[in-house]
N, C-alpha and C positions, 0 to 999 in steps of 0.2 A: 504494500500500500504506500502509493507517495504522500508525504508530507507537504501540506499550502506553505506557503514564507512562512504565513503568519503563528504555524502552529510551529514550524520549526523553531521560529527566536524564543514561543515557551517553552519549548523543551530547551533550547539553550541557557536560557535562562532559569529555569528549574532544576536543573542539572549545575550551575553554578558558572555556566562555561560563558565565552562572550563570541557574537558573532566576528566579532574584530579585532586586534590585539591592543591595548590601553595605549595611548603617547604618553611617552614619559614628560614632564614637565622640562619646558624650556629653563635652563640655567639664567639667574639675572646677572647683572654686573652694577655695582654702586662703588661711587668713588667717593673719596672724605678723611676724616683723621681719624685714625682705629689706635684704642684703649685696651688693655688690656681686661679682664673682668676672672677670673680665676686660672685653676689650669688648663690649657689647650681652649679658650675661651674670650673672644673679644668682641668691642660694642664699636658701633659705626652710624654716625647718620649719614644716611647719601646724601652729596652734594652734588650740584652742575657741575660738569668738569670742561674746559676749554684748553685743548693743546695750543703752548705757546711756546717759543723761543724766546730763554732769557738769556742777560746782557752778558753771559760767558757761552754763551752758543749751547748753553743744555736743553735742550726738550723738557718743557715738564707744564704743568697742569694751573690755570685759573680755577679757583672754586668760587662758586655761590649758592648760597642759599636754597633749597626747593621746598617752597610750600606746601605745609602740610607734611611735609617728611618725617619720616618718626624714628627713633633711635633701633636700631636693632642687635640682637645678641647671636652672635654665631660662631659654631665649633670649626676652628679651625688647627686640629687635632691629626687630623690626615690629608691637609692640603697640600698643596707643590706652593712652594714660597721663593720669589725672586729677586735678591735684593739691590739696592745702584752702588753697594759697593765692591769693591774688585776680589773682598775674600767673606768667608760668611759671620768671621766671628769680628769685622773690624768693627772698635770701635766709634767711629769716625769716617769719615771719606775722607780723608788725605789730599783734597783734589784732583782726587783717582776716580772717574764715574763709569759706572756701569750700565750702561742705558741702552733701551732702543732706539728707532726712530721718532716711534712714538712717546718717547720720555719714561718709559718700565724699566725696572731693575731687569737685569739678564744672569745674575749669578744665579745660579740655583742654590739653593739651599733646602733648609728641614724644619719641620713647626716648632722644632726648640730652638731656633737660629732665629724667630720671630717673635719667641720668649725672653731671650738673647735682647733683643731691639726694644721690645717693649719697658725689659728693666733699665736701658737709657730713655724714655719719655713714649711718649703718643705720637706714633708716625702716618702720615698722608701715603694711603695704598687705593688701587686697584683689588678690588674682590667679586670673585664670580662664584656664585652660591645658590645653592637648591634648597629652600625651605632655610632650614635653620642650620647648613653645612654650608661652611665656604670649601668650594672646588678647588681654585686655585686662588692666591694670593701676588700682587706685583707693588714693590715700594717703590713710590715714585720723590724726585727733589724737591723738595718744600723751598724752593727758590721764594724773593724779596717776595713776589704777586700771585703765590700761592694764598698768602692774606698775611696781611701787616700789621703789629699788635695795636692795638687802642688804647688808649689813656683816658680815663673821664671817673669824675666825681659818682658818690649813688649813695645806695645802701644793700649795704650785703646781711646776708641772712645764713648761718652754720644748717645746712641740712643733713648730715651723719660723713662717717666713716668713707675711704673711696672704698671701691671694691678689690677684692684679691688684690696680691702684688705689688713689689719693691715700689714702687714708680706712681704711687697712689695714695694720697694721704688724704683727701678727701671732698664732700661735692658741695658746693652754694650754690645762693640765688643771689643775684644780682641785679639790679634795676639800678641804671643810668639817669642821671639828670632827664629829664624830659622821652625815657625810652619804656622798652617794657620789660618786666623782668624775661632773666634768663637763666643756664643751668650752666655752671661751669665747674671743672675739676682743679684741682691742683697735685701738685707731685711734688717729690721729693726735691726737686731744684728752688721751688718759690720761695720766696722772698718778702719779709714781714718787716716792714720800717716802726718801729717803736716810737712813741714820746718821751716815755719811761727808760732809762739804762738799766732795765729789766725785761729777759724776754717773757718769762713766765707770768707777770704780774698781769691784775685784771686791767680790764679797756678802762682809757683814763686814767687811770689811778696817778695817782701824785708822789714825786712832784712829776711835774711836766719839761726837765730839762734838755729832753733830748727833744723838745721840736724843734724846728727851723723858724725863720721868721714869717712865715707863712700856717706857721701850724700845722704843719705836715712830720709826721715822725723821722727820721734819722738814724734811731740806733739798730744798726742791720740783726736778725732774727732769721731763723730759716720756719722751715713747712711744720716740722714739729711741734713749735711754738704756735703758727697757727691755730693747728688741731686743739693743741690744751686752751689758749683761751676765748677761741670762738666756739667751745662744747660747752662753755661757763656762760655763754650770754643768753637769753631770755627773748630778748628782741630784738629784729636788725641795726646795724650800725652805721655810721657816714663814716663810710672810706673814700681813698683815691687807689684805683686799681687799673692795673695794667694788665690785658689781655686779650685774645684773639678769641673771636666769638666764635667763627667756623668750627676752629681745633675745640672748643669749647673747654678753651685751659685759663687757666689764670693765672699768671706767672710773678706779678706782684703785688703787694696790696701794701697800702700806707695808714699808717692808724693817725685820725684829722683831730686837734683841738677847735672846736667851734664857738672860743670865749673870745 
């Protein structure tokens, strides 16, 4: 007895089978500044990426903004990782690059040589990823107009701990003179200007010898000092802060006298 189409697709489909074989999902690609977030684990908002030629003839990338972009977290644990410098464990580029044409690292390297990178800061990549796997990974040069740090007035706000890892000490909120707030990290490099020639002491506290004539703090602190006394404040603060919204890093902050 033959089977109609239509009785065929129910027995294919009662039987569990498929008339056709499934498409695997398209791999996406998002470009930006990836964080690290535990082990074999990092966070990325996609940004616009514009290939450009900077002022030493490297190829590398314009970022901006995409609205509505959301931050995402992805295992990159068994990715292929490509880095721009000439061996996988340098510290540094040397003004050695390893580039394509299109401005991607060409070394090859391993997800612990991107572990490696992460525990020097938050680096600007190429990632191409399925769900919540990154496929492959490419670090590209964070050249001048990759994005250029900002300087401005606000009030910042302690919102916890950073995540996993050397190079993370922790996240705020920020809101700019006349802007809107925003989320930015800090790491182990920033940088805390005191009032106080104490790092540890609470905001404000007295005396206030170390301001400048403008009221702006002076006596240099690092990111640890951060952490202990913005986990002590209750409400936001008026700082001057230095950083790069894209990378979504904050690299320094000035504690303000406003008498």
């Amino acid at each position: 007895m033959r089977l109609s189409a239509a009785a065929a697709v129910a027995v294919l489909v009662a039987t569990g089978l498929s008339a056709a074989p499934a498409q695997a999902a398209s791999p996406k690609v998002a470009y930006g500044w990836a964080w690290p977030d535990g082990k074999g684990k990092l966070r990325i908002v996609p940004r616009a990426a514009k290939l450009y030629t900077a002022y030493n003839g490297i190829k590398t990338y314009r970022l901006k903004a995409v609205a509505g972009a959301k931050e995402m977290r992805l295992d990159y644990s068994s990715a292929s990782f490509y880095r721009i410098s000439s061996t996988c464990a340098a510290r540094d580029i040397g003004g050695k690059f390893a580039v394509s044409a299109k401005g991607l690292g060409t070394t090859k390297c391993a997800p612990r040589d991107l572990a490696f990178v992460f525990d020097l800061g938050p680096t600007p990549v190429r990632v191409v990823y399925n769900g919540t796997k990154a496929v492959g990974i490419h670090q590209f040069w964070a050249g001048p107009a990759t994005e250029r740090p900002i300087t401005a007035f606000g009030m910042l706000r302690y919102r916890g701990d950073g995540t996993p890892g050397p190079s993370i000490s922790g996240i705020v909120t920020f809101t700019p003179e006349g802007g809107r707030p925003m989320t930015l990290r800090y790491d182990e490099w920033a940088g805390f200007h005191r009032i106080a020639a104490a790092c540890g002491s609470d905001w404000l506290s007295a005396p206030l010898d170390a301001a400048d004539k403008d009221g702006l703090g002076s006596y240099a602190c690092g990111a640890r000092h951060i952490t202990a006394v913005f986990k002590r404040l209750k409400q936001p603060v008026y700082v001057k802060l230095k950083y790069t919204p894209l990378a979504g890093l904050m690299s320094e902050v000035w504690e303000v006298s406003r008498d």
